[in-house]
C-alpha positions as CSV (number, residue, x, y, z in Angstrom):
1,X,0.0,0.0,0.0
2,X,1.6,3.3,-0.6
3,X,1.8,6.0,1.5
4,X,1.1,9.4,1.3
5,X,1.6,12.6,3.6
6,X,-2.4,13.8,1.9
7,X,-4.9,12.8,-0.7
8,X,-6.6,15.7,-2.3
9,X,-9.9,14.4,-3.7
10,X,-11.0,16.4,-6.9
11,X,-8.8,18.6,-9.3
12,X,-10.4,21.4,-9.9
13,X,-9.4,24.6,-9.3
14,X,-9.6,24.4,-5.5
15,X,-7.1,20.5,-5.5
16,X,-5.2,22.2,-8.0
17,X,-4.2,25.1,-6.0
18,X,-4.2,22.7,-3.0
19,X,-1.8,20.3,-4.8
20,X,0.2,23.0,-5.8
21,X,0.9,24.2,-2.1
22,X,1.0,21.0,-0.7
23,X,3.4,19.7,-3.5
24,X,5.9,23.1,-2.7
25,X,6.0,22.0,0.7
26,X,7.6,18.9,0.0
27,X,4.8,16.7,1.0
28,X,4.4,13.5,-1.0
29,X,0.5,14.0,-2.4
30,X,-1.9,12.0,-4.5
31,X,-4.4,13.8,-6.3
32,X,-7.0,12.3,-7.5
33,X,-8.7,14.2,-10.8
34,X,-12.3,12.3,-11.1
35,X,-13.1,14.4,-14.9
36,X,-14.2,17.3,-16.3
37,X,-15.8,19.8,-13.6
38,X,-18.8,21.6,-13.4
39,X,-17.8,24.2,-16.2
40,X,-16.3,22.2,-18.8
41,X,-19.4,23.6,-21.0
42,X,-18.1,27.0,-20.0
43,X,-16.5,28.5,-23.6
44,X,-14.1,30.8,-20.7
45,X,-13.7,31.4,-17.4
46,X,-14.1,35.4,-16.8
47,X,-12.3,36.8,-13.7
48,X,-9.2,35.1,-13.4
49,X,-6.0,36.8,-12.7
50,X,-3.6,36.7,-15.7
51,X,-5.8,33.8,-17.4
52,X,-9.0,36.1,-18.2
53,X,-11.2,34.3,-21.0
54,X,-9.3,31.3,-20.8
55,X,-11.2,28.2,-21.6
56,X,-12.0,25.9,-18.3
57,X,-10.1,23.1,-20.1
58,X,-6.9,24.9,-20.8
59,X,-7.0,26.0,-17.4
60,X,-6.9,23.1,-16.0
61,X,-4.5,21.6,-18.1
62,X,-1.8,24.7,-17.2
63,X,-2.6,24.1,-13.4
64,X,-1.7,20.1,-13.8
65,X,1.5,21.0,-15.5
66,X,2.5,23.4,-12.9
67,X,2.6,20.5,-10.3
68,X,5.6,18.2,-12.7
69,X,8.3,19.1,-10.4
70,X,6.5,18.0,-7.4
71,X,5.7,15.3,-5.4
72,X,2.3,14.9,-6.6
73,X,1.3,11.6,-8.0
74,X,-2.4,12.6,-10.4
75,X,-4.2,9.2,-10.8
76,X,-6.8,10.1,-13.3
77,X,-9.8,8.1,-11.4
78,X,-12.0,8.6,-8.1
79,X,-11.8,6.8,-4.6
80,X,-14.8,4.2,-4.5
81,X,-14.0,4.6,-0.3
82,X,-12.2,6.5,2.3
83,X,-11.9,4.9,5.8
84,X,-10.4,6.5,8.8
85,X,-7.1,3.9,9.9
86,X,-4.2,4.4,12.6
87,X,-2.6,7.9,12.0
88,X,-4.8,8.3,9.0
89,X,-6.8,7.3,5.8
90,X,-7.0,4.5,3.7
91,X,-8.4,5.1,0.4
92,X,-9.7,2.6,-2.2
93,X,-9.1,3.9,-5.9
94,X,-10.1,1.6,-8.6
95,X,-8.9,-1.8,-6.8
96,X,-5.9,-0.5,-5.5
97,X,-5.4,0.4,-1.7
98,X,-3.6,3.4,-0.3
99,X,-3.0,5.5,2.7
100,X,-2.7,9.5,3.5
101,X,-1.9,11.0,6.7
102,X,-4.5,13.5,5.7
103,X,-7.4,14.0,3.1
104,X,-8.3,16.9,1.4
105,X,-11.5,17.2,-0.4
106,X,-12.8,19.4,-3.3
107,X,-15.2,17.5,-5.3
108,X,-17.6,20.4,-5.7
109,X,-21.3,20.6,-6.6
110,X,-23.5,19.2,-9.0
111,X,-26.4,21.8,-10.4
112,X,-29.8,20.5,-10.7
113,X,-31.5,22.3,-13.4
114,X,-35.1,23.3,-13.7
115,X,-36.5,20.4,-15.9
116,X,-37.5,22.8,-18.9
117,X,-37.1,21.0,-22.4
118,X,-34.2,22.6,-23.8
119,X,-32.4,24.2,-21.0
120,X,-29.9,21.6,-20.2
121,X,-28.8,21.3,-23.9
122,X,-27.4,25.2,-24.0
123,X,-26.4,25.2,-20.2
124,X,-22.7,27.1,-20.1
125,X,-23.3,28.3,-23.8
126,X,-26.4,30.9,-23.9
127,X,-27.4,30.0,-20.3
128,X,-25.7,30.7,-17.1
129,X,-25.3,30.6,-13.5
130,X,-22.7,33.9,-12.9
131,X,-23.3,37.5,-14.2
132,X,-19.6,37.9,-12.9
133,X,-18.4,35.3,-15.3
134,X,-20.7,36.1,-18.2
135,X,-22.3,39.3,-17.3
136,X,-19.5,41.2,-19.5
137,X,-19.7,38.9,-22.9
138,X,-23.6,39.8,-22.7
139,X,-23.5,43.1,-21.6
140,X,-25.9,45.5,-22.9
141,X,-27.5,42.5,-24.4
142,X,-31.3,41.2,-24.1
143,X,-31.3,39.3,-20.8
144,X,-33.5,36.4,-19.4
145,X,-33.9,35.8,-15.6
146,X,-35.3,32.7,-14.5
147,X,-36.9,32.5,-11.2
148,X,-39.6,33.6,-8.9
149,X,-40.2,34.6,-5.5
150,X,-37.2,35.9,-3.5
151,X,-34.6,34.3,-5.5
152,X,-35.6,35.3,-8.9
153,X,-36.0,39.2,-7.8
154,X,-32.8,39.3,-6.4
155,X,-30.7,38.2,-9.5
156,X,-32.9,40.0,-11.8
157,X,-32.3,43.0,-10.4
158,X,-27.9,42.0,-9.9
159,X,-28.4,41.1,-13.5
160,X,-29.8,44.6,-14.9
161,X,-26.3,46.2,-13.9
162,X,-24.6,44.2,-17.0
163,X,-27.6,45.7,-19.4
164,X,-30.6,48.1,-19.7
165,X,-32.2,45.0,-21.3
166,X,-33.5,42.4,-18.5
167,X,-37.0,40.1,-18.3
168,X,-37.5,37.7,-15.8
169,X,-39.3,34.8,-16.6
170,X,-40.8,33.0,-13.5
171,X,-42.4,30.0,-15.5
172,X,-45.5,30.5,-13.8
173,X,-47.6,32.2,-11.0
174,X,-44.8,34.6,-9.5
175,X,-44.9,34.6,-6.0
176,X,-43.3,38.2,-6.0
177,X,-44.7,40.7,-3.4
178,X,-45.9,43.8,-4.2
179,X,-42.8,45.8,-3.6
180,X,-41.0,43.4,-5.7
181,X,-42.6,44.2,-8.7
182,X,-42.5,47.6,-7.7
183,X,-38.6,47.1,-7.8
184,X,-38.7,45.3,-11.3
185,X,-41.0,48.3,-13.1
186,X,-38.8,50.9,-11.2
187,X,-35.5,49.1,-12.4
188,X,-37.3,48.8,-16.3
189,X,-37.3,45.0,-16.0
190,X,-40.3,43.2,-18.0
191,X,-42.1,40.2,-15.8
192,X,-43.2,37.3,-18.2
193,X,-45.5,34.7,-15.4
194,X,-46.3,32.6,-18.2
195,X,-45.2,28.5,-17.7
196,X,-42.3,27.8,-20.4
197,X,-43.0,25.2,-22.6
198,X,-39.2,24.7,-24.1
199,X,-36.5,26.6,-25.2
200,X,-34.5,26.5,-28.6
201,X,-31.9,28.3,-30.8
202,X,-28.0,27.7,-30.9
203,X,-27.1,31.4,-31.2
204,X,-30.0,33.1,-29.5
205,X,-31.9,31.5,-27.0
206,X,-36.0,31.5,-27.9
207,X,-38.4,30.7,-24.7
208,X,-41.5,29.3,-26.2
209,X,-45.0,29.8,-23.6
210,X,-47.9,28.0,-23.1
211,X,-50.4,31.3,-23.7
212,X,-48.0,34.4,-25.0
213,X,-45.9,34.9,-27.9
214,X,-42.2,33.3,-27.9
215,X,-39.4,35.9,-26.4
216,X,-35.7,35.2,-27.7
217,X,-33.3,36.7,-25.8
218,X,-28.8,36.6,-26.1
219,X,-28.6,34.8,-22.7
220,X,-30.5,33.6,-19.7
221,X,-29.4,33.4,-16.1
222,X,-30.7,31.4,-13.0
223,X,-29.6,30.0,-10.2
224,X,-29.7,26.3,-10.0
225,X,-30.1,24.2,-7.3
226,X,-27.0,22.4,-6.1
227,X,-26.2,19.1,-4.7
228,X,-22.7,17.4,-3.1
229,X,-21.3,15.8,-6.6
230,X,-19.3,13.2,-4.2
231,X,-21.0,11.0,-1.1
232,X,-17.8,10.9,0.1
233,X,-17.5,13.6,3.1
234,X,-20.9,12.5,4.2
235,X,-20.1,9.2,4.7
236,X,-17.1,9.9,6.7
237,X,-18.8,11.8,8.9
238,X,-18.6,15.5,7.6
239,X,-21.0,17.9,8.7
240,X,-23.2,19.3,5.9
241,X,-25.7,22.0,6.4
242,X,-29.0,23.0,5.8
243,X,-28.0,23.7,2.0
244,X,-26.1,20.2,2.1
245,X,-22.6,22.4,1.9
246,X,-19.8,20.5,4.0
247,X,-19.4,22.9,7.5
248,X,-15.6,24.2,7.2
249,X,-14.1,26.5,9.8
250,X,-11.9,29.8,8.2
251,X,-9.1,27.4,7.6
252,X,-10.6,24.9,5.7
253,X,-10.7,21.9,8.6
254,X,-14.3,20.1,8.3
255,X,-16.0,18.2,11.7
256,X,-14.0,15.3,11.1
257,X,-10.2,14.9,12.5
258,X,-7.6,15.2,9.5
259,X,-9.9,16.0,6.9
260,X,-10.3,19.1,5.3
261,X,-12.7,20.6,2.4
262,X,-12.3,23.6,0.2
263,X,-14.3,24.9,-2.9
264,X,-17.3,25.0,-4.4
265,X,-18.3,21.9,-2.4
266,X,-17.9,24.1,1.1
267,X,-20.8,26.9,0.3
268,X,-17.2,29.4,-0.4
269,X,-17.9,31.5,-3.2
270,X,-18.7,30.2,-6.8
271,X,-15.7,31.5,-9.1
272,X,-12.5,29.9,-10.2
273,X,-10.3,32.6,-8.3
274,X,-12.4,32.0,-5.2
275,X,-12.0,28.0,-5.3
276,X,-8.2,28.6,-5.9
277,X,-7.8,30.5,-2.9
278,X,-10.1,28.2,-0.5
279,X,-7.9,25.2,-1.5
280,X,-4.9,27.6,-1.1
281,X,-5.9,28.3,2.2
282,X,-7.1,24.6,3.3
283,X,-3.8,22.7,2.0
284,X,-1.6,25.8,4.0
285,X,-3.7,24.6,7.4
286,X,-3.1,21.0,6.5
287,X,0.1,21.5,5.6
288,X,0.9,23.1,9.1
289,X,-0.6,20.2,11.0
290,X,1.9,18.0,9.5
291,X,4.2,20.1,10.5
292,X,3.7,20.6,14.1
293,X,3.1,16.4,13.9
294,X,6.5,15.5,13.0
295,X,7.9,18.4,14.8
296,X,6.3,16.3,18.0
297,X,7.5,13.3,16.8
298,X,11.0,14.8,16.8
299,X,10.3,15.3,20.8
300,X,10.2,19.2,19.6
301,X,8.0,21.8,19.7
302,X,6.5,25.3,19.1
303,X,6.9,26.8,22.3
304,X,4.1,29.8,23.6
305,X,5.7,33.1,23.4
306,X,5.6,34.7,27.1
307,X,2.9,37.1,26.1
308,X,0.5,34.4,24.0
309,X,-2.6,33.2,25.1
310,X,-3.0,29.3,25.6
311,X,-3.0,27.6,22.3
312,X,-1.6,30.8,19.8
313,X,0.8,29.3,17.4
314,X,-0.7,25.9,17.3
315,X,-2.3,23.9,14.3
């Protein structure tokens, strides 16, 4: 069985970064890349430092080649189980066995879209989840808004900074209060309450109703709901909330003892730059309980300064 000093469990752009801090601090890692993540239909990812526009793919492809002159073993599969052993993990990946001092996980979400013929087929291409990755390509463009209630006022009205142009369509009755439609007719947004039979088109999207005219807009935003994409940190024993997000504290570190979450997965927010920097920030407090571990194991260790409260300066 090999051994590892931490198995990172998903290579997106929160294991990547991960990997990548783990791997500089000369800890021997296994990262396990399960496939294409939730915005492989992206045609860019908007936002990112030094990388703006660049296709999700080609992202991903530069952040595995950063991590050659590390330590970092990619196994291009998923672990079928993780079990909690003496001093760690043991991990079954395909039919092979190994074990990690500590596990890292950033598996992300899966979105569950509305079941509208139609919108599935053009999700990532004319319809999308983040005005802050595709509010600028659409800008001053004719924008759909799907929702009702609470939800679909509040994006419809973040939506109508990116253009003067802006309809929400809430399939349906609307369950918006009176002061929300108030807000949508003082902000110049249209309200279509009809129920959506389909939606077509390849370069424009067209949003066929039961009892009005068909609307065709240049892109449509909602906000899907989202699931765990792995059972893994539940059935470990990871605390998930009331939105099935795994419970991390500001460094990463989930309910369970040497396991760790970062990402999408972890309720953080939903952009590339912002899943880098959780899995920056999770593999840097992983990383340092290793360190105070074998520091221990030395029969050292990181003394309290005269002045420190009780437990400063420990992982």
């Amino acid at each position: 069985m090999a051994h590892f000093d931490a198995v990172i469990v998903g290579a997106g752009p929160a294991g990547l970064s991960a990997a990548l801090v783990l791997g500089g601090g000369r800890r021997k890692v296994l990262l396990l890349d399960g496939g294409p993540g939730r915005n492989v239909r992206a045609v860019a990812a908007h936002g990112v430092f030094t990388r703006d526009c660049t296709p999700p793919a080609d992202l991903k492809r530069l952040g595995l080649a950063d991590l050659a002159p590390y330590d970092v073993t990619v196994i291009s599969s998923v672990a079928r189980e993780i079990k909690p052993a003496a001093g760690g993990f043991t991990l079954q990946v395909e039919q092979a066995w190994y074990f990690a001092r500590r596990v890292l996980f950033a598996t992300g979400v899966r979105d569950v879209l509305p079941g509208i013929p139609g919108l599935r087929e053009r999700w990532g291409k004319l319809v999308h989840h983040c005005p802050y990755c595709d509010g600028w390509p659409n800008r001053q463009a004719r924008l759909a808004v799907l929702g009702s209630h609470q939800e679909g006022h509040h994006l419809a009205l973040s939506v109508r900074a990116w253009s003067d142009h802006v309809t929400l369509l809430t399939d349906g009755p609307d369950e918006l209060t009176p002061e929300q439609r108030a807000d949508l007719r003082k902000l110049d947004i249209d309200l279509v309450d009809t129920k959506i039979r389909r939606f077509t088109g390849t370069q424009t999207l067209t949003a066929h109703f039961e009892n009005r005219a068909a609307c065709t807009f240049d892109a449509l935003f909602l906000n899907p709901t989202q699931t765990q994409n792995s059972t893994l940190p539940a059935g470990l024993g990871c605390e998930l909330n009331d939105k099935s997000r795994v419970v991390v504290n500001e460094n990463g570190m989930t309910s369970v003892r040497g396991v760790w979450a970062a990402g999408d997965m972890t309720g953080a927010a939903q952009y590339v730059v912002s899943a880098a920097a959780s899995g920056h920030t999770a593999a840097v407090s992983l990383n340092t309980t290793l360190i105070h571990e074998n520091v221990r194991a030395q029969g050292a260790a990181f003394h309290e300064s005269p002045d420190e409260s009780a437990g400063v300066g420990e992982a």
